[in-house]
C-alpha positions as CSV (number, residue, x, y, z in Angstrom):
1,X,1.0,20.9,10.6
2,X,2.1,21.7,6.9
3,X,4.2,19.1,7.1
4,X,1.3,16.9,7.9
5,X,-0.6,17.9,5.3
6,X,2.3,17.6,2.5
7,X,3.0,14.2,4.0
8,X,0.0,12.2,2.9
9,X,-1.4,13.3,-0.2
10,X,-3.7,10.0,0.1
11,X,-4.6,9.3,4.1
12,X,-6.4,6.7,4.6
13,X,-7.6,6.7,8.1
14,X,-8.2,3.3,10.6
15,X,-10.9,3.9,12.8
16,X,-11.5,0.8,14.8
17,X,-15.4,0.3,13.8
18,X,-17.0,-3.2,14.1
19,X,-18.0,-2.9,10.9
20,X,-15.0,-2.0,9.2
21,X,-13.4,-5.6,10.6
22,X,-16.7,-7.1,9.2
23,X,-17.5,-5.9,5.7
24,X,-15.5,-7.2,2.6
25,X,-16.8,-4.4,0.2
26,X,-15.4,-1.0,1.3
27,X,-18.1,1.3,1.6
28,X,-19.1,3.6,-1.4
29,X,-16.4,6.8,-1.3
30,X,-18.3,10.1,-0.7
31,X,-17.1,13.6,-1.9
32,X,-16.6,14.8,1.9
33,X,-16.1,13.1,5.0
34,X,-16.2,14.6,8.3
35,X,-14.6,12.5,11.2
36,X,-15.7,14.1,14.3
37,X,-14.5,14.5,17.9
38,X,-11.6,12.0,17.5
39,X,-8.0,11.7,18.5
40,X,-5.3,12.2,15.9
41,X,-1.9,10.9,15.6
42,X,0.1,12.9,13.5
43,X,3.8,11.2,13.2
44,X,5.1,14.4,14.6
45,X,5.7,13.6,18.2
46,X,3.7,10.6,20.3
47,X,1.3,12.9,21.7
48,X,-1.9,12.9,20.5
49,X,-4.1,15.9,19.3
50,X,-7.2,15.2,21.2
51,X,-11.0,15.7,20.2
52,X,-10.1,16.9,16.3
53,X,-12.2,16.9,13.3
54,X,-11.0,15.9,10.4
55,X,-12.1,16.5,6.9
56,X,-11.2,14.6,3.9
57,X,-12.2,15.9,0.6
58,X,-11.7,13.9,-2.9
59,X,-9.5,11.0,-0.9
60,X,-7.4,14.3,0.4
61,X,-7.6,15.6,3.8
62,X,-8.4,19.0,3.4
63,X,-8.5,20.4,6.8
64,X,-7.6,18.8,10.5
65,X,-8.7,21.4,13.9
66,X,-10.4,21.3,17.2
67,X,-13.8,20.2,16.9
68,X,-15.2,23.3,17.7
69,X,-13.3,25.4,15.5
70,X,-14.0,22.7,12.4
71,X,-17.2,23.4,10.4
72,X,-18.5,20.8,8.5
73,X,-19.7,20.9,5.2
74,X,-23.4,20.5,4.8
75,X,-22.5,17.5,2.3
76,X,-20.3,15.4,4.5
77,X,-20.4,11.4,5.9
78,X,-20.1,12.3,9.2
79,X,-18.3,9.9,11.1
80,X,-18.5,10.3,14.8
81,X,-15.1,8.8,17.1
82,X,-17.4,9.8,20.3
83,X,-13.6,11.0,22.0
84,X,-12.1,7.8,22.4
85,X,-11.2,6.5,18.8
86,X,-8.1,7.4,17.3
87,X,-7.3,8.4,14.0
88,X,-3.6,8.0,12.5
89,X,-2.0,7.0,9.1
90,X,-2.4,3.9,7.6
91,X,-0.1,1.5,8.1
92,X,2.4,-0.5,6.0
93,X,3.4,-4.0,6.0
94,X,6.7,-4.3,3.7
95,X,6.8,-8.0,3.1
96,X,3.9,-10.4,2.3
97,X,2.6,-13.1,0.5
98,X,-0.7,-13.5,-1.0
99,X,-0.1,-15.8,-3.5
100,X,-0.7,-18.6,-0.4
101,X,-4.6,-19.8,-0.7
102,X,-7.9,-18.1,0.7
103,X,-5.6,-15.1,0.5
104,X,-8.9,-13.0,-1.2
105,X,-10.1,-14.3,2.7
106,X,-7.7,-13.1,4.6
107,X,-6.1,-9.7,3.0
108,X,-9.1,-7.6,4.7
109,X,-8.3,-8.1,7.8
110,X,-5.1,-6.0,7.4
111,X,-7.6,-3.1,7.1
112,X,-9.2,-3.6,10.5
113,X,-5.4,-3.7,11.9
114,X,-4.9,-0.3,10.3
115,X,-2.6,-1.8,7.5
116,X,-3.6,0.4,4.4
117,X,-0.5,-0.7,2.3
118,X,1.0,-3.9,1.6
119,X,4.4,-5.1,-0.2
120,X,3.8,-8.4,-1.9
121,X,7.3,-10.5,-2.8
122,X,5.4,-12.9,-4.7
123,X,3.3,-12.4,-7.0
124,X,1.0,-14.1,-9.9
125,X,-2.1,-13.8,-11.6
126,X,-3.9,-13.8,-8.8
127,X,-2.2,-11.5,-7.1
128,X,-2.9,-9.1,-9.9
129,X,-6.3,-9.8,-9.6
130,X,-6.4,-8.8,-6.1
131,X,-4.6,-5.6,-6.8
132,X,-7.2,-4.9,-9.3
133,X,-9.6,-5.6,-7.3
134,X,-9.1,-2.7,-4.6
135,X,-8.0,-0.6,-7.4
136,X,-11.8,-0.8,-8.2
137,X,-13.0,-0.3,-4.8
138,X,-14.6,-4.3,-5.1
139,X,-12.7,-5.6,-2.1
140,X,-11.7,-4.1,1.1
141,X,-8.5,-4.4,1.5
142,X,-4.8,-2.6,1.3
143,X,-3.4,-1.2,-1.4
144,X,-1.1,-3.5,-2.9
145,X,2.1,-3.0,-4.6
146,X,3.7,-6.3,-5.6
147,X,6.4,-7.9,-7.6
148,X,6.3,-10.6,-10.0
149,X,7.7,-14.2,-9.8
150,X,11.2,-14.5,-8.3
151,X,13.8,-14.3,-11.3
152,X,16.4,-16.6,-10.2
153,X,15.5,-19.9,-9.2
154,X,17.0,-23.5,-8.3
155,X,16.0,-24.5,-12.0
156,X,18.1,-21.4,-13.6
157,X,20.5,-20.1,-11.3
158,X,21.2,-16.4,-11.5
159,X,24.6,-16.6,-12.5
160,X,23.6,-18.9,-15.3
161,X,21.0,-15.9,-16.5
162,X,22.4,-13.6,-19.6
163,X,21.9,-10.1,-19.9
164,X,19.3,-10.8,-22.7
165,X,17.4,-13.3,-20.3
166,X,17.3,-10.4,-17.8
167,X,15.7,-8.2,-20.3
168,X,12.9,-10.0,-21.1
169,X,11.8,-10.8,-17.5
170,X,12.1,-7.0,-16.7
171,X,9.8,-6.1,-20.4
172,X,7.7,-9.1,-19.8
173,X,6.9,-8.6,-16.0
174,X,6.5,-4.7,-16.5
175,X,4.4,-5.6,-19.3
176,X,1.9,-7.9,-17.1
177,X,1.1,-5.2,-14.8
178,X,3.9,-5.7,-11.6
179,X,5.4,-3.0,-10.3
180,X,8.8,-4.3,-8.9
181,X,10.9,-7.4,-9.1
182,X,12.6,-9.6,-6.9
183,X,16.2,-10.9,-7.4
184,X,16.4,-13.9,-5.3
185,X,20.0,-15.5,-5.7
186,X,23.7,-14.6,-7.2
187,X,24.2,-12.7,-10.4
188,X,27.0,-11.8,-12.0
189,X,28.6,-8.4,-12.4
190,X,27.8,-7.8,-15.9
191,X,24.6,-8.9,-15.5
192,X,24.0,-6.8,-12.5
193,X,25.3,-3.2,-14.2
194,X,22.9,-3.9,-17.2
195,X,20.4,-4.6,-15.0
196,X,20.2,-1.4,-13.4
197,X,20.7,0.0,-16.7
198,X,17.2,-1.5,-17.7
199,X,15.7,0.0,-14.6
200,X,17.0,3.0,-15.4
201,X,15.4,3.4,-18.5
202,X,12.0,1.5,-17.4
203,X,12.1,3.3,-14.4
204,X,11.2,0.6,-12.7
205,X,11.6,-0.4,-9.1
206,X,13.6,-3.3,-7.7
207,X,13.7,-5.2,-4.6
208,X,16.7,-7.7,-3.8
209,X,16.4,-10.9,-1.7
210,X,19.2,-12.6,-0.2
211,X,21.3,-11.0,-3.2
212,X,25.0,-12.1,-3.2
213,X,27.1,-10.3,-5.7
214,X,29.8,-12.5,-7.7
């Protein structure tokens, strides 16, 4: 169970409740919540621990038990599971795009499917905006890491691209507010050392699409 614990410093838990499918605006955070008499899934094995209580304290989860060893804080949400819903880690989708329209629409529902994180291989703007949005706790959806436009494009080939041209997107795209890239195309060598050079020093991450080294 230590493991457990040291695992998810942030847990965010999917509990299948009509109204978390329904709402757009998550509901306000509270210092405690107790979730009562439910079944947890705990990544160590596929067997449930059945009838738990979990408490989460400060986005944390603080303690996990049988439901009649758990007490509750007098403070808590109490959130009852009634035995039959399930409580497990939030989930992770490692490749969208919500630069497509109505995508401000659509993202919540990842939530009510237990997806709690999401990679985005596209972004923009708006994409930021989203992101800053659920930072703020305005929208209800994932949490959502994203990179910026592609660098390397039918327009500028990649092998075309100088080191000094790679620079500036990695500054500029850090700069804006993404937290990866994506390398979508050939590069050459050079290029590609001083790349990983730059991310080195930004300490930046980087995600590669259909990359073919020259």
């Amino acid at each position: 169970m230590d493991y457990f614990f040291k695992t998810f410093s942030f847990f965010i838990f999917c509990i299948t409740f009509n109204s978390c499918a329904q709402g757009k605006k998550p509901l306000q955070p509270h210092e405690v919540t107790a979730f009562v008499h439910v079944n947890v899934l705990t990544m160590h094995d596929s067997i449930p621990l059945m009838d738990q209580t979990v408490i989460v304290k400060d986005d944390a989860v603080a303690e996990i038990g049988p439901s009649s060893a758990v007490s509750i804080p007098e403070n808590a949400l109490t959130i009852d599971g009634n035995y039959q819903k399930y409580v497990t880690p939030g989930l992770v989708d490692a490749h969208v795009h919500l630069h497509r329209s109505k995508a401000k629409e659509w993202v919540t529902y990842f939530v009510s499917n237990g997806v709690t994180t999401v990679f985005n291989l596209k972004g923009n703007k708006k994409t930021l905006g989203l992101k800053e949005k659920v930072r703020k706790r305005e929208l209800l959806a994932p949490d959502i890491y994203t990179t910026g436009p592609f660098i390397g494009t039918t327009s500028k080939q990649l092998d075309k691209v100088t080191k000094k041209d790679m620079e500036t997107a990695v500054l500029s795209q850090k700069r804006a507010g993404y937290d990866m890239m994506k390398i979508h195309g050939n590069m050459t060598l050079e290029v590609y050392q001083h790349l990983f050079l730059i991310f080195l020093t930004e300490k930046q991450t980087l995600f590669f699409h259909f990359f073919l080294l020259q």
